[in-house]
N, C-alpha and C positions, 0 to 999 in steps of 0.2 A: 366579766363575761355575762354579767347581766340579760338576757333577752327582753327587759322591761324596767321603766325609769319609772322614779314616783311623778305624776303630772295631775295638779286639778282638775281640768277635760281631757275624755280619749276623744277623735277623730272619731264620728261614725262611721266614715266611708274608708278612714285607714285600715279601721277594726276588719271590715269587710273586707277589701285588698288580702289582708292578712290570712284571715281564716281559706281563703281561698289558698293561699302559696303553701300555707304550712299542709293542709290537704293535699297539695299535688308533692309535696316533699314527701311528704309520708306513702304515697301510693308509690313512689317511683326508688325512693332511698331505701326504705323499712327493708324490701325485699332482695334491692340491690345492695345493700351492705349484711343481708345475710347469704346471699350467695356468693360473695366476696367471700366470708368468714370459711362456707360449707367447703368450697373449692381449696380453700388452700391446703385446711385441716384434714380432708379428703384427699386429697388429689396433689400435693407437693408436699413431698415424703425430707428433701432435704433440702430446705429454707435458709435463704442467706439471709444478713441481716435485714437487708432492705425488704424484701418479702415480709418477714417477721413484723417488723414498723407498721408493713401496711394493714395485716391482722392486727395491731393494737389499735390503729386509727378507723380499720371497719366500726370494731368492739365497742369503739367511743361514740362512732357517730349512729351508732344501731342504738347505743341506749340514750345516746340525746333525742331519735326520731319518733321513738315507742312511746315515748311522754304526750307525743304530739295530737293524740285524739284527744287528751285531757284538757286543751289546750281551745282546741279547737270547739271543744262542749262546753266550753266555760266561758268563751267570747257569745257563742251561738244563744245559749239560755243562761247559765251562773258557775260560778266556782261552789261546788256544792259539799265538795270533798274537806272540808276543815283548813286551818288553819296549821295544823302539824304538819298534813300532805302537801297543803301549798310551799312551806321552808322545804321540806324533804327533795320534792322533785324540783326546785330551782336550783337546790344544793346540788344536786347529780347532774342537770345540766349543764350548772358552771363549773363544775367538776371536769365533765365530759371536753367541754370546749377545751378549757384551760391545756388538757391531755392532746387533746386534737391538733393544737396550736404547736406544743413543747416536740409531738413526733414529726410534725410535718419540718419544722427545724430543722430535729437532728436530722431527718431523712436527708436532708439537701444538704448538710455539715457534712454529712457521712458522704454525698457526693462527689463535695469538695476536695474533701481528703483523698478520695477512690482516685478523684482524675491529677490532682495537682501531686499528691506524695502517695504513690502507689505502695510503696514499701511500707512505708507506717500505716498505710488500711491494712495492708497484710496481717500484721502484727498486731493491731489493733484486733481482725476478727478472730487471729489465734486464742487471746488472753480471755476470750470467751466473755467480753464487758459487758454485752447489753443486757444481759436478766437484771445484771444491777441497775443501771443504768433506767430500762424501763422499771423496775418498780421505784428509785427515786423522781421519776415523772410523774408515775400513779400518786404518790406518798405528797409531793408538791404540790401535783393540781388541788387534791383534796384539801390542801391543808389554806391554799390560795382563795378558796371558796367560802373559809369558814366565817368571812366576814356576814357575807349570806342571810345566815340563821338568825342572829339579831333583827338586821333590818328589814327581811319582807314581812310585807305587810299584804292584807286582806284589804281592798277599798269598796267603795260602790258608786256604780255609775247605772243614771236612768233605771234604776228597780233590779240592777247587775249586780253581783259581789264576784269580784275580779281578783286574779292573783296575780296582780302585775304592779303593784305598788312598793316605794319604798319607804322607810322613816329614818331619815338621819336624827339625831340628839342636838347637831349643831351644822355652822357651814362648815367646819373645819373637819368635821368629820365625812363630810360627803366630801369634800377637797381631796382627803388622804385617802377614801376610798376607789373612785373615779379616777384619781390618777394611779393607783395601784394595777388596778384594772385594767387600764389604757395603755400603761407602759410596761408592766409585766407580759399581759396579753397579747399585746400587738406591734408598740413601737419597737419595743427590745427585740424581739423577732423576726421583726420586718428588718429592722436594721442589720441583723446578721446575713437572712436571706438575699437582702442585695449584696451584701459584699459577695457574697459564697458564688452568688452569680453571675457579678458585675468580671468577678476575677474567672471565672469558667466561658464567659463570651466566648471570646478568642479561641481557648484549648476546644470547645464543644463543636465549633465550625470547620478545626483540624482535625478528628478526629477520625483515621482511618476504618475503623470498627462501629459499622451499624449497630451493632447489639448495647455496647456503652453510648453509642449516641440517643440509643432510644430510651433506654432505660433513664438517662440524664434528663432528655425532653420529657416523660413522662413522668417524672417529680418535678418538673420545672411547670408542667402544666396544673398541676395540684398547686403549688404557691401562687400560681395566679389567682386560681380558680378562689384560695383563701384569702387574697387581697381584694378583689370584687368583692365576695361575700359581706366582708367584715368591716370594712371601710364606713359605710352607713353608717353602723352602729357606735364607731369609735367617733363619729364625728358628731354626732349625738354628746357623746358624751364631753368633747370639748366645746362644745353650744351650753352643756350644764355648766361647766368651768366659768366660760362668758359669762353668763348669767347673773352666777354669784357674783363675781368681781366686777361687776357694772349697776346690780340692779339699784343701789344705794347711790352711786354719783349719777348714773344714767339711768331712771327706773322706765320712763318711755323705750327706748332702744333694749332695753332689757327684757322689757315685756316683748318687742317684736320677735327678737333672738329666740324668748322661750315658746311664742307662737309655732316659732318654725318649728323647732326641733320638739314638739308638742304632736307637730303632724306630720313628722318623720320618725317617729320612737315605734310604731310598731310596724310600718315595711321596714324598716332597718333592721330589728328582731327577727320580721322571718326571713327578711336575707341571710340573717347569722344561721339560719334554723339550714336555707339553701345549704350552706357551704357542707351540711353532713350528708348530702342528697349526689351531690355532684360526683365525688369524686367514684363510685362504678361507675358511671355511666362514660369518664375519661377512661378508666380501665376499658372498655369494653371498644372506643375507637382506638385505641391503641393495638386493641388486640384484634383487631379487622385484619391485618397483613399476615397473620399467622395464618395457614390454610387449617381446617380444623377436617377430622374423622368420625367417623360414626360413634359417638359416647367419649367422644372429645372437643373439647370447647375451645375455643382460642385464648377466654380469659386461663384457663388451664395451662395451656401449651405459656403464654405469656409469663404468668410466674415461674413456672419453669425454667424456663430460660432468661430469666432475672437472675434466677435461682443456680445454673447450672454454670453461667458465665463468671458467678463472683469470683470464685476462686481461681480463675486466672485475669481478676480484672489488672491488679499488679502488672502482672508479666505483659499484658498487652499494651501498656501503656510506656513500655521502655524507648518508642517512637519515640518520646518525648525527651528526652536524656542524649546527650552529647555522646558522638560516637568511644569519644573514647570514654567514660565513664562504662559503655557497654564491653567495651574490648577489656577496661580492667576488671573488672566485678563477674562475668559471664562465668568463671568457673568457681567461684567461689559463692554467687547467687545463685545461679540457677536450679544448683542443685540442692540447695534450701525449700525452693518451690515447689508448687503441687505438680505432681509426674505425669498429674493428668492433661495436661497440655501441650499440644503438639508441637508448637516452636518452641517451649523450654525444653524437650527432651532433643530437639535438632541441635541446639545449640549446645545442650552438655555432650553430644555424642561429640561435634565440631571440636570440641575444647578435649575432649580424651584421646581425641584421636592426632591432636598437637601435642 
């Protein structure tokens, strides 16, 4: 989750690119994922899980985007802050990612499960999993990071001292790192997210109930939004792979490869820096169809109603299920279910009054 490769040249005009995007990240993110945080904690009194996710994944991308003036003051004039602040906030960044990557996951796993086995999400939010669940997220990303603290490094470029460098000890060890990285981080994730979505196509296009269509489209527009982002940066990091494993038989071609990916390392970084920027601001078109009131927002009304629907997302989704499985199960489910839902209490009235 690196935001920075070790490389002998930076781009000057990448550098620039850069300091540009991570600024506009920071003007538009910083305050959109504290008003994401303020609204929920304020203003949604009872949070399903999926709400809950989206508060751990503001929290992440708020303390990846606050790093970002250090960033930006350090490409501009120097890294002036030491060599301990420069490990410390790489560490918290890739920390932050790592978290960002693991919720945005389960959010869509948790989808998966809502729309294809409605019953075992039920049961699943009963058993009250996710405090654990998120803090072994928190405890992972951290601990995924610690490779980190060894290897950055301080460099200097043109009269700069930069905190974007790395120091491996060997190829072997930048091998195991990089690919740690790339496949914990991204491929392993990307990999699950498509199945979770590949297999929801279909149910998501049937899907009689706006409110679970929306809800599903609006986590499905956050896994895009983190595969734009982050793509750059993981392909970066398989151009370092190339590298090594070429530059001895092929040192020509090798050098071209790390040219490129020399002057794609840091738009690629602040695209990773994008993906903590975006996602209020999907909140926020999402939340356009809600009509909003006087000292009421729509991002408001939206969680809400994330929020108020979960617990009959089950029940709504019994469409889906063969009639008779509904004619067997109807008096002996229903009345398991939350009471607050207006077709589970028709249907247990239907069934007592047989």
């Amino acid at each position: 989750m690196a935001t920075a490769e070790s490389q002998p040249e930076i781009p000057g005009q990448g550098l620039t690119v850069a300091c540009v995007i991570l600024a506009l990240s920071f003007v538009v993110g910083a305050p959109g994922n504290l008003f994401v945080i303020w609204t929920i904690l304020r203003h949604v009194k009872k949070r399903s899980h999926t709400v809950v996710l989206i508060l751990h994944l503001a929290v992440a991308d708020l303390l990846v985007l606050i790093t970002l003036p250090l960033w930006v003051y350090s490409f501009v004039r120097s890294w002036i802050f030491g060599l301990a602040t420069c490990k410390a906030v790489v560490y918290t960044v890739n920390a932050c990612m790592y978290s960002s990557v693991f919720l945005i996951t389960i959010m869509s796993v948790e989808r998966f499960v809502a729309v294809r086995y409605p019953f075992a999400s039920a049961g699943w939010r009963r058993k009250q999993a996710l405090h654990k669940l998120l803090l072994a997220v928190w405890v992972a990303a951290f601990l995924f990071s610690i490779p980190v603290l060894p290897t950055q490094e301080l460099g200097d470029y043109e009269g700069l001292q930069l905190c974007t460098f790395k120091q491996y000890t060997s190829d072997a060890e930048e091998i195991t790192l990089v690919l740690l990285e790339t496949i914990v981080g991204f491929f392993a994730p990307l990999t699950i997210l498509v199945v979770c979505y590949g297999c929801l196509y279909s149910r998501i296009a049937q899907m009689n109930f706006k409110s679970k269509r929306k809800s599903t489209g609006l986590i499905a527009t956050v896994v895009i939004a983190f595969v734009i982002c982050w793509t750059p940066h993981h392909i970066g990091n398989i151009l370092s792979l190339v590298y090594i494993g070429i530059k001895t038989s092929h040192p020509e071609v090798a050098e071209h490869v790390e040219e490129v990916r020399e002057t794609m390392t840091f738009i690629a970084g602040a695209m990773a820096f994008v993906s903590s920027t975006v996602n209020p601001v999907l909140y926020a078109f999402a939340a356009r169809s809600f009509r909003t009131s006087l000292g009421d927002t729509g991002i408001q009304k939206l969680f809400r109603h994330i929020s108020s629907m979960a617990t009959g997302e089950g029940n709504k989704d019994l469409h889906f299920t063969s009639k008779k499985q509904i004619s067997h199960t109807q008096s002996s489910q229903c009345c398991t279910e939350s009471k607050s839902h207006i077709n589970i209490l028709d249907i247990c009235e239907r069934a007592s009054s047989c």
